[in-house]
DSSP file (Angstrom, degrees, kcal/mol; ACC not computed):
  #  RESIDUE AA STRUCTURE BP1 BP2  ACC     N-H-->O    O-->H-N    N-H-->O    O-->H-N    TCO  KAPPA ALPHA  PHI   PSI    X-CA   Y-CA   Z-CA
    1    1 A X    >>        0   0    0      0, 0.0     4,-0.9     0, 0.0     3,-0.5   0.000 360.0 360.0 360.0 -50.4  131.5  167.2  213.6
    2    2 A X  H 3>  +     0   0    0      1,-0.2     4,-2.2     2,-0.2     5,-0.3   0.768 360.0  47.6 -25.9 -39.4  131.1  170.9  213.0
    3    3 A X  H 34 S+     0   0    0      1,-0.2     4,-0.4     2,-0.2    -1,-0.2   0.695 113.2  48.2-107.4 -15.4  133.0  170.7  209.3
    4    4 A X  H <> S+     0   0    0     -3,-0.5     4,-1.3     2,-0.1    -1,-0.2   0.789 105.6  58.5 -70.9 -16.3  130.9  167.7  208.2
    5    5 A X  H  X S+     0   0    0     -4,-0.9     4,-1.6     2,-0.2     3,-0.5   0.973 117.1  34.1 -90.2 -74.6  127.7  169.7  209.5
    6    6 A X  H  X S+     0   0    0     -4,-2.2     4,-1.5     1,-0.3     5,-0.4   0.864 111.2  57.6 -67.5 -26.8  128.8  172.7  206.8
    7    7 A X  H  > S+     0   0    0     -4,-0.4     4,-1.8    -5,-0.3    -1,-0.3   0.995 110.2  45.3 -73.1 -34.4  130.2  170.8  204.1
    8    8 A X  H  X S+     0   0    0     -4,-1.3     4,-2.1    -3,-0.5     5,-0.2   0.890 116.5  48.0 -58.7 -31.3  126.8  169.0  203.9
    9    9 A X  H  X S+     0   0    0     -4,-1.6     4,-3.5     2,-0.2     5,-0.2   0.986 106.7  53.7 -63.3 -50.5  125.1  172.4  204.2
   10   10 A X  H >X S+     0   0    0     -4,-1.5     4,-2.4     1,-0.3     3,-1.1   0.940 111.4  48.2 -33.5 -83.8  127.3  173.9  201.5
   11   11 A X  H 3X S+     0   0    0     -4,-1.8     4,-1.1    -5,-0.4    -1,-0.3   0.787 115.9  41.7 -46.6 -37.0  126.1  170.8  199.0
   12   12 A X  H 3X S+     0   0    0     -4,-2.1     4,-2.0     2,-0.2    -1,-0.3   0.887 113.8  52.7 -83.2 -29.6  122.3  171.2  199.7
   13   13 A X  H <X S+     0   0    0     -4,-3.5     4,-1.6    -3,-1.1    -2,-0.2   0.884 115.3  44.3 -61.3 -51.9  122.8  175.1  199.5
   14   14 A X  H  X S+     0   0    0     -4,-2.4     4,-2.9     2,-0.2    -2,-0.2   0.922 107.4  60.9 -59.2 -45.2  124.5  174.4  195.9
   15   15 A X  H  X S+     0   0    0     -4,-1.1     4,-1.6    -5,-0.5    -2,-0.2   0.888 103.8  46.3 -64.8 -54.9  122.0  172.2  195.0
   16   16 A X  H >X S+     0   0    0     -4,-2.0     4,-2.0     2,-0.2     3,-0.5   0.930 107.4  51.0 -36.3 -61.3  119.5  174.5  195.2
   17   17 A X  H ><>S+     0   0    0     -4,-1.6     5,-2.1     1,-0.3     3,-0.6   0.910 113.8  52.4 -29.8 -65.1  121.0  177.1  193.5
   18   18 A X  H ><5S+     0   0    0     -4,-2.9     3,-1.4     3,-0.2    -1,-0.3   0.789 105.9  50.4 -33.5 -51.1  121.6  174.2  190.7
   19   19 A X  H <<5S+     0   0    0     -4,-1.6    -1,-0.2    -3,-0.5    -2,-0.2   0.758 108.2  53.1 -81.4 -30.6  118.2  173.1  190.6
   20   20 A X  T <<5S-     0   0    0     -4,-2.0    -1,-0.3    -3,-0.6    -2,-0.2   0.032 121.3-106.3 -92.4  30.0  117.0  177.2  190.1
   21   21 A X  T < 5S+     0   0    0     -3,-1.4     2,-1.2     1,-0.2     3,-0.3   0.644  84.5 128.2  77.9  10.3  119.7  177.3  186.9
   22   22 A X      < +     0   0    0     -5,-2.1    -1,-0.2     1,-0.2    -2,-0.2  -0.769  26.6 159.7-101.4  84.5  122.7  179.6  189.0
   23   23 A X    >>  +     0   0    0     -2,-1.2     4,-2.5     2,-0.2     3,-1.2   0.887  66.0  46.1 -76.6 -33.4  124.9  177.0  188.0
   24   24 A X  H 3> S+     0   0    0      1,-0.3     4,-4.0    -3,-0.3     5,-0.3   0.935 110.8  56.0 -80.3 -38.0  128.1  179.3  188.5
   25   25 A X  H 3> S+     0   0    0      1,-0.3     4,-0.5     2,-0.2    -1,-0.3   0.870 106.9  49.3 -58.9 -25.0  126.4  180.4  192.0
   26   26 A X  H X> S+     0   0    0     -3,-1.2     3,-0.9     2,-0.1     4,-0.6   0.892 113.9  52.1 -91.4 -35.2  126.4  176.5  192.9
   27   27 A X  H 3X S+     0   0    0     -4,-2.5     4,-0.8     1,-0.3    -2,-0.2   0.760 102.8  54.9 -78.2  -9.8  130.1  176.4  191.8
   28   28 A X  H 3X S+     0   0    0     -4,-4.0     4,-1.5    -5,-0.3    -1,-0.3   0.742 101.8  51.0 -73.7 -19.7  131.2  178.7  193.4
   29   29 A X  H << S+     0   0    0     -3,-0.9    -1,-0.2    -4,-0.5    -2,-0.2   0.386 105.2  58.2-106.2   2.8  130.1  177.7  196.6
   30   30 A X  H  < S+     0   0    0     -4,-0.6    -1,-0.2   -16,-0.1    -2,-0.2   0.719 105.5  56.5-104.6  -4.4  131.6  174.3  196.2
   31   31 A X  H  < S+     0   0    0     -4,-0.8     3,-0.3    -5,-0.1    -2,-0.2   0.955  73.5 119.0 -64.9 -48.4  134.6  176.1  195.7
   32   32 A X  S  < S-     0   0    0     -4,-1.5     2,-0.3     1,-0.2    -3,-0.1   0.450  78.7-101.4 -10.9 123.5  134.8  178.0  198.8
   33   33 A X        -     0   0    0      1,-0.0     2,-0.3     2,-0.0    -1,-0.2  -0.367  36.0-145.2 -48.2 106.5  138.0  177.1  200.9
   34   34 A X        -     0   0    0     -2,-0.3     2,-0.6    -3,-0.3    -1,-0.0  -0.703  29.5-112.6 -95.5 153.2  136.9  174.5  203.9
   35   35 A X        -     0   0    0     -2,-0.3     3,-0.2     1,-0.1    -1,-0.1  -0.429  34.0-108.0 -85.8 128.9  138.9  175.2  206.5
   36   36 A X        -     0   0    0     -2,-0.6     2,-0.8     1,-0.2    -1,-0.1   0.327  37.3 -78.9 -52.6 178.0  141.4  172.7  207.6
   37   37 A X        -     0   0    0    -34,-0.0     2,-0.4     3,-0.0    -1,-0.2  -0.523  48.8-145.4 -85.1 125.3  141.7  170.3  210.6
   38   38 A X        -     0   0    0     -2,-0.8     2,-0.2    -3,-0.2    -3,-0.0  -0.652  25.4-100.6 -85.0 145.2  142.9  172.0  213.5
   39   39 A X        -     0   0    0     -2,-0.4    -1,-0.1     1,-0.1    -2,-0.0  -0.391  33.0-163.3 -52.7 112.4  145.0  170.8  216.0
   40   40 A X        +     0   0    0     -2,-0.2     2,-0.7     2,-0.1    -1,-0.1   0.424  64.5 105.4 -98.8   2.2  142.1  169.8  219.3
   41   41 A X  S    S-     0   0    0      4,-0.0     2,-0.1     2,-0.0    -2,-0.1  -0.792  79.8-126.5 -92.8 135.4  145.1  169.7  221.4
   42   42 A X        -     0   0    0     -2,-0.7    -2,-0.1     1,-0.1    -1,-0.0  -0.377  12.8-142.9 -49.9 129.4  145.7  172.6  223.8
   43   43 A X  S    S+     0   0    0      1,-0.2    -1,-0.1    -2,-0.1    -2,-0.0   0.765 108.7  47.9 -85.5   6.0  149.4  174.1  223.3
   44   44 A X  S    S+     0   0    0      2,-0.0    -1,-0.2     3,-0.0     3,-0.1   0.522  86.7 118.5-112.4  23.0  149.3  174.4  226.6
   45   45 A X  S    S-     0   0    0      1,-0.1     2,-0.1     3,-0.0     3,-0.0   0.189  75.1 -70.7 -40.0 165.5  148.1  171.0  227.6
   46   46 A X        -     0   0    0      2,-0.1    -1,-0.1     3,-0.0     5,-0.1  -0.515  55.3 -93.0 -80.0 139.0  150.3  168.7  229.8
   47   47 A X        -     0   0    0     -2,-0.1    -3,-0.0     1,-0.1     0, 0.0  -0.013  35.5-112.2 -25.0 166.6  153.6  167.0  228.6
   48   48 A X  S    S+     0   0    0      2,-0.2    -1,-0.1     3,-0.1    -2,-0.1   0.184 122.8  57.5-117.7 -42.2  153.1  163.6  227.2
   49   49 A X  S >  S+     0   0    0      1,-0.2     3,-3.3     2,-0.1     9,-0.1   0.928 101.9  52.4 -64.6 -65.8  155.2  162.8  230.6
   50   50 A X  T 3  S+     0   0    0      1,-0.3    -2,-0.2     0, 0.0    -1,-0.2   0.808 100.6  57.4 -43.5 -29.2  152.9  164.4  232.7
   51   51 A X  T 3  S+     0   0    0     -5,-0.1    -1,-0.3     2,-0.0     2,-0.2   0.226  90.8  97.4-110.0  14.8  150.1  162.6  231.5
   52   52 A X  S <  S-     0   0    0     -3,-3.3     3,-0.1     1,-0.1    -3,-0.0  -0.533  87.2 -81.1 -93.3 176.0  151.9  158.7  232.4
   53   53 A X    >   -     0   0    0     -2,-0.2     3,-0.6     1,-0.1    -1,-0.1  -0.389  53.2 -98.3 -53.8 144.7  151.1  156.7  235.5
   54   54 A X  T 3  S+     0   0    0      1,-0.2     3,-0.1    -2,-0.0    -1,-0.1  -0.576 114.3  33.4 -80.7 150.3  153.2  157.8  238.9
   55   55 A X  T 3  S+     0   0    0      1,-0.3    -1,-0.2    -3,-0.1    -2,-0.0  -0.346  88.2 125.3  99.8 -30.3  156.3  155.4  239.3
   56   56 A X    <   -     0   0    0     -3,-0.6    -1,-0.3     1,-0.2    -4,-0.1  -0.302  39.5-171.5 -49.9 139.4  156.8  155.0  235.4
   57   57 A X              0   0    0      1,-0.1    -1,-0.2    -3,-0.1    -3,-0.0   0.110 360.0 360.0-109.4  14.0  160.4  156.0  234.2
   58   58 A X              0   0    0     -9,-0.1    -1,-0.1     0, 0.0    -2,-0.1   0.523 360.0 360.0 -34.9 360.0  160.2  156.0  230.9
């Protein structure tokens, strides 16, 4: 939710910019590298095992 929060900010922030003629200043900031999706899993979260019903063998 966080990286939709800033990518919208980023685009209203440009937009301005746009609207006062710093077009390079608005492109620039729609270049800016967004940062990718990170993995929300713990690496030290529980096995995939851990996490089944008691009695399962799978």
């Amino acid at each position: 939710m966080k990286g939709i929060v800033k990518k919208l900010e980023n685009m209203f922030v440009a937009a301005t910019f746009a609207e006062a003629g710093e077009f390079d200043t608005a492109r620039e900031i729609m270049r800016q590298k967004r940062p990718q999706n990170v993995d929300r899993i713990s690496p030290a979260g529980r096995a995939g095992k851990d996490l089944r019903a008691p009695g399962v063998g799978r």
